[in-house]
N, C-alpha and C positions, 0 to 999 in steps of 0.2 A: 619703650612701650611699643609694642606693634601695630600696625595701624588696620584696624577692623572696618575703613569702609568699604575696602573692595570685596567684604567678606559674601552679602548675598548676593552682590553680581554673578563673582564665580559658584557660591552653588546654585546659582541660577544656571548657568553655563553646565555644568558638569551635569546636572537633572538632564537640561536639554540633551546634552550628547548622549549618555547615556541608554535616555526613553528609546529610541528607535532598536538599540542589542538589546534591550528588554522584553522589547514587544516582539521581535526577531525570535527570540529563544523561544516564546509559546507559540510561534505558528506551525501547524502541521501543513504544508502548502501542497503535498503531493500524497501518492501509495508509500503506505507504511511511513509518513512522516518525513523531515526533513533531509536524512539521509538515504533514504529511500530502506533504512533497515531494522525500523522498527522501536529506534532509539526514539525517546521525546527528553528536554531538556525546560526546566522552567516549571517544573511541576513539584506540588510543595506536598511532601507525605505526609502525614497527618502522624503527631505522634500512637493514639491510638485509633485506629478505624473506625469509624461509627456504625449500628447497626445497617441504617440507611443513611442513604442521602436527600439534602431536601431540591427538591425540583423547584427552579425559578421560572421556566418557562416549556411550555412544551405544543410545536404546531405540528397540523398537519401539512406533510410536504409535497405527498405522493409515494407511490409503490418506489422501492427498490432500496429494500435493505441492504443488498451486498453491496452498496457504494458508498463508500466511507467519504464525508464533506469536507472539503477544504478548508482549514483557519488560517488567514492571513491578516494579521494586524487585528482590527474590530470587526471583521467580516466574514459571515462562511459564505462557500461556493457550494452547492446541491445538487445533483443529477439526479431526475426522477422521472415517476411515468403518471399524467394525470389524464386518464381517458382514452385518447386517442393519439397525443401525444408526450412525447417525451421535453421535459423543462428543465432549464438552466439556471435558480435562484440563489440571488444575493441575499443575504440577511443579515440585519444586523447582531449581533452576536451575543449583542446584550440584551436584547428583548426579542428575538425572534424575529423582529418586524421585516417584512420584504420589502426592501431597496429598489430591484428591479427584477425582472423575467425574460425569458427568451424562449418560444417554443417553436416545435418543430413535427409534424405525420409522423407516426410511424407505425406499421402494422400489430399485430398483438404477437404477444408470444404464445405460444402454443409448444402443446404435448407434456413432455413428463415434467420440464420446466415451471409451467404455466403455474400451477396453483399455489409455489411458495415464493416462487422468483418471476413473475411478470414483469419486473421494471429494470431499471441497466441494473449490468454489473459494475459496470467500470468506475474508479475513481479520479473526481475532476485533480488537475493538477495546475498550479498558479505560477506564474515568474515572471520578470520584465511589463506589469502589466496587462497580462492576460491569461488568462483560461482559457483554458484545452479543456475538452471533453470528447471520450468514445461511448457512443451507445450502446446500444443493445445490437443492433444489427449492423453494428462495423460505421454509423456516422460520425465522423470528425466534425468536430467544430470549436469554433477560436472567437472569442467575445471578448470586448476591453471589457478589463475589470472594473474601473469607476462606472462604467458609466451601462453594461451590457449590450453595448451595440456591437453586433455582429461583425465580424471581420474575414472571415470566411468559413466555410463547411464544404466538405467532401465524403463523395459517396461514392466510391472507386471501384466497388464490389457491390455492386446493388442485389440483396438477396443470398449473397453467398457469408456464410459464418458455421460457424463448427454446430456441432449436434445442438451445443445447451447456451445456443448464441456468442455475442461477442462477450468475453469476460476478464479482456487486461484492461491495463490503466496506462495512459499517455506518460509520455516523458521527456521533458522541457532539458535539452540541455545545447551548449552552442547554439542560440539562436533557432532551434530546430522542434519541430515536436517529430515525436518518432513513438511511432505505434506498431499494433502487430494488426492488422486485419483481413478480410479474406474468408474462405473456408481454406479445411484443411489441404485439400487439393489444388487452389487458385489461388493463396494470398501470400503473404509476406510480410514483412517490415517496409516502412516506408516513415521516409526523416521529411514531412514537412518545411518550409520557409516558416517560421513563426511570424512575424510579418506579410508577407504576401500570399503564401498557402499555398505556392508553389512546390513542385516534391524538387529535393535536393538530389536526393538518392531511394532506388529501391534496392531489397535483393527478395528474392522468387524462390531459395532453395528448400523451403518446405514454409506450408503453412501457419494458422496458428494454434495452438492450444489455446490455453484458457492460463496460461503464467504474464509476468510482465518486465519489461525489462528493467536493466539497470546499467551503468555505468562502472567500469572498474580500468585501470591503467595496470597493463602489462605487460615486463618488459620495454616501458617506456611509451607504448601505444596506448591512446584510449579507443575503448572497443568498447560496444553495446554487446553485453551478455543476457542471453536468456534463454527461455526453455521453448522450442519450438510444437508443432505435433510429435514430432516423431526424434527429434535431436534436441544436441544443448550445442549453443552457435555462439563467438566469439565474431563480430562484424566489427572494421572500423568505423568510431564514429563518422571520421571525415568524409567518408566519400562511399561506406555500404559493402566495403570488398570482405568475402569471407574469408576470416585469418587462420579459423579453425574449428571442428566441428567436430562430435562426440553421439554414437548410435543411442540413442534416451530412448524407446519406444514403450509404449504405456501396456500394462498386466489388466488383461483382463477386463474391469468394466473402471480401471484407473484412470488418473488425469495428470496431466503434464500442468497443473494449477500452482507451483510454488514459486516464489521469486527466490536467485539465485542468490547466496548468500557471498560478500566481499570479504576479506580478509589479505590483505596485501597482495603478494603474487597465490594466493589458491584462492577457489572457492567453492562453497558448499552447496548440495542440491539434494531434495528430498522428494520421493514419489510413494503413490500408494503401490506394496506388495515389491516397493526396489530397495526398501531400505534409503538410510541416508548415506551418501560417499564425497569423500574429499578430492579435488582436483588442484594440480599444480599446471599454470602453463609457464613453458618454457618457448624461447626463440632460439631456432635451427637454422641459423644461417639467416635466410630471407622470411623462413616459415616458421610457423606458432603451432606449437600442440599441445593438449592439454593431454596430462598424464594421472593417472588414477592414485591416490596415497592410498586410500584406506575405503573400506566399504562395511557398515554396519546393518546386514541384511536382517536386521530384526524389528528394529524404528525406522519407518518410513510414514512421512504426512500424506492425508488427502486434500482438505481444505484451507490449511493453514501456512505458514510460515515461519520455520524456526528464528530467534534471536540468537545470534553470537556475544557473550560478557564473560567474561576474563578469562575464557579458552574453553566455554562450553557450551554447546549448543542445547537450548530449549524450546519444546513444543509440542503441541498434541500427536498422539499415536495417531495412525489410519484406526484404531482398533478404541481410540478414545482415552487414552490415559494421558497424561505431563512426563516426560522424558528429560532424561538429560545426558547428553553424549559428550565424551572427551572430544574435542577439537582437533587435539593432537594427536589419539590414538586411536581414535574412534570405536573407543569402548565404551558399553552402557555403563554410566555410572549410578541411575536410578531409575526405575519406572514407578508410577502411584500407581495402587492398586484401586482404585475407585475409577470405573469405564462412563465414560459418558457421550456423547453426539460427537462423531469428531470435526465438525465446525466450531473454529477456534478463533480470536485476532489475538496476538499476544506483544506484550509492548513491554518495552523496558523502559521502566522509569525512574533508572537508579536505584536508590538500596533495596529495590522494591520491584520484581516482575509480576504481569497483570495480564490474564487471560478472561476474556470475554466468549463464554459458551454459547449456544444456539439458545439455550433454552432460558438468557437471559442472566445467567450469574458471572458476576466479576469476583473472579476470583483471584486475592493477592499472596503471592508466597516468596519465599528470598533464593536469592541468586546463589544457592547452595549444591555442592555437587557431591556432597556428602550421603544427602536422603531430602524428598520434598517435605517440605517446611512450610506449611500453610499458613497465612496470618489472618486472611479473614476469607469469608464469602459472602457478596453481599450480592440480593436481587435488584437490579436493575430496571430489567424489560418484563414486561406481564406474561410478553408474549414471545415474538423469536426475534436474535439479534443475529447478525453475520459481521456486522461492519466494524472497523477499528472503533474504541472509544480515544476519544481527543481529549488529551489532558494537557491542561494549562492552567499555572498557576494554581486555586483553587477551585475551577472547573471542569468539571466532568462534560463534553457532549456526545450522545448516544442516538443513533437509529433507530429505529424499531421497523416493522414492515411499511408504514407509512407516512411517521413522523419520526420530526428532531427532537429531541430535548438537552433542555440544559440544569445538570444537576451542580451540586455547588458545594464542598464541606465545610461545612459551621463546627 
């Protein structure tokens, strides 16, 4: 007979180990999600979509829809603009309820910007206990996440930021946060101390755009990849040196806005009126280059981000339709014929991709490279949305221009 007393110890034990990869799997802690690529993990598809969803909470946070909130564990992180200045909020995740705050001056935004996007762009990013945030006008700052207490802020470029202000998102990795800030003429990259707030590393060879970085290993190096003003820049992490650099300059009234797509040794990048193209780098001896595969001059993004799943690239046109490009051959394999705003956030959620339009519809279709395949449309925001929606388990949280909400599928 087997002996059943040590039975709920151990699922006691296993529950325990367990919860922590549980709650791990639904946080989005950074831009575009845990990998930084737009993948979410822990999200439970509903076998039939419902018309709507039911709203269990929804506050006001402040202006700044285009900055998508951090979920980590039971908490989001917020970047927004209420007045006069720009704030820092914890909430609890289950109710909305604010935990703590942190504000900070900052001037108004102004000109073509001003009336739909007054508040940051940038998205907070979480690790090791703390939050990073960039603002609107290039301010860094670093706050323990228990508890919101300040731990440094930098303002290195006082005044200087590209036409339609500061618009990338921080990036935690070795101990560093590393940003892009500046105008396009005066700034750079610069790898913060995540603890002290000390700068590690700069480099100065062009300013920023409005893309952000990421991380990729190649040829054995890890390098910060991203899209500059005027380039696409391969920096090593360690210590800032440029490994390799690529002439990117923007068409016309384009933007250098996408984050740079990973895939082993290549990766992918997309601009408005450039098309989307494939890059390989290879190492030359001592030096790195990056070699062009493929260029598809007909799909190119403005506000969005393509997703890479199982060799095909998806995302909204500059011209507003759902695309879908071979990876490998960088042939269009579909475009929808239905245009619409080309502000886009688009997530992979497994058997199921998920694009969130300006004018508020989520719209869910399959990872088909066949023809788009719709499965539902459902209204979301009343009004306009920019920012990724955060999915986890069975919650939906969504932006709107001035508040969070959290929706929920029943």
């Amino acid at each position: 007979m087997k002996d059943r007393s040590l039975a709920p110890a151990i699922l006691v034990c296993v529950v325990f180990l367990l919860a922590p990869s549980l709650s791990a799997a639904q946080d989005w802690p950074q831009w575009r999600g845990p990998g930084r690529d737009g993948k979410v993990t822990g999200f439970v598809v509903p076998a039939t979509w419902p018309a709507q969803f039911t709203q269990r909470w929804k506050v006001t946070v402040g202006t700044g829809a285009d900055s998508t909130p951090a979920l980590v564990g039971d908490r989001l992180y917020v970047l927004a603009r209420q007045g006069e200045a720009e704030v820092i909020l914890a909430l609890d995740a289950a109710s909305g309820k604010e935990l703590w705050r942190d504000a900070y001056p900052v001037p108004a935004v102004t000109g073509p910007a001003a009336r739909d996007h007054s508040g940051p762009r940038g998205s907070p990013a979480v690790a090791n206990g703390r939050v990073v945030t960039i603002g609107v006008t290039g301010i860094v700052s670093c706050l323990d996440a228990a508890t919101g207490k300040l731990q440094w802020r930098k303002d290195d470029h006082p005044g200087a930021y590209p036409t339609f202000y500061t618009g990338t998102s921080p990036l935690l990795a070795d101990g560093m946060a590393i940003v892009q800030i500046g105008a396009p003429a005066s700034g750079g990259i610069v790898a913060y101390d995540l603890r002290s707030g000390e700068p590690r590393w700069k480099w100065t060879g062009d300013g920023p755009g409005y893309a952000s970085p990421i991380v990729a290993t190649f040829a054995g190096t890890r390098q910060i990849v991203t899209l500059t003003d005027k380039k696409i820049v391969g920096v090593a992490l360690s210590d800032g040196r440029l490994l390799w650099e690529v002439s990117y300059p923007v068409q016309g009234m384009g933007y250098n806005a996408a984050t740079a797509i990973i895939d082993g040794q290549k990766f992918y990048v997309s601009g408005q009126r450039r098309g989307t193209k494939a890059f390989q780098v290879e190492k030359q001896g001592d030096t790195f280059a990056a070699k062009e595969l493929w260029s598809n001059a007909q799909l190119g993004v403005q506000f969005n981000t393509p997703v890479l799943k199982n060799g095909y690239l998806y995302g909204l046109s500059d011209n507003g339709m759902y695309f879908c490009i071979n990876a490998v051959t960088g042939e269009t394999a579909w475009t929808d014929t239905e245009r619409r705003r080309n502000f886009c956030a688009i997530v992979d959620a497994g058997p199921v991709l998920i694009g969130l339009t300006q004018d508020g519809t989520m719209t869910v279709f399959e990872p088909n490279e066949k023809a788009f395949t719709k499965v539902a449309a459902i209204k979301v925001v009343e009004t306009q949305s920019y920012a990724h929606p955060i999915l986890a388990g069975k919650r939906i949280f969504v932006r709107d221009p001035d508040s969070l909400m959290l929706l929920v599928i029943e």
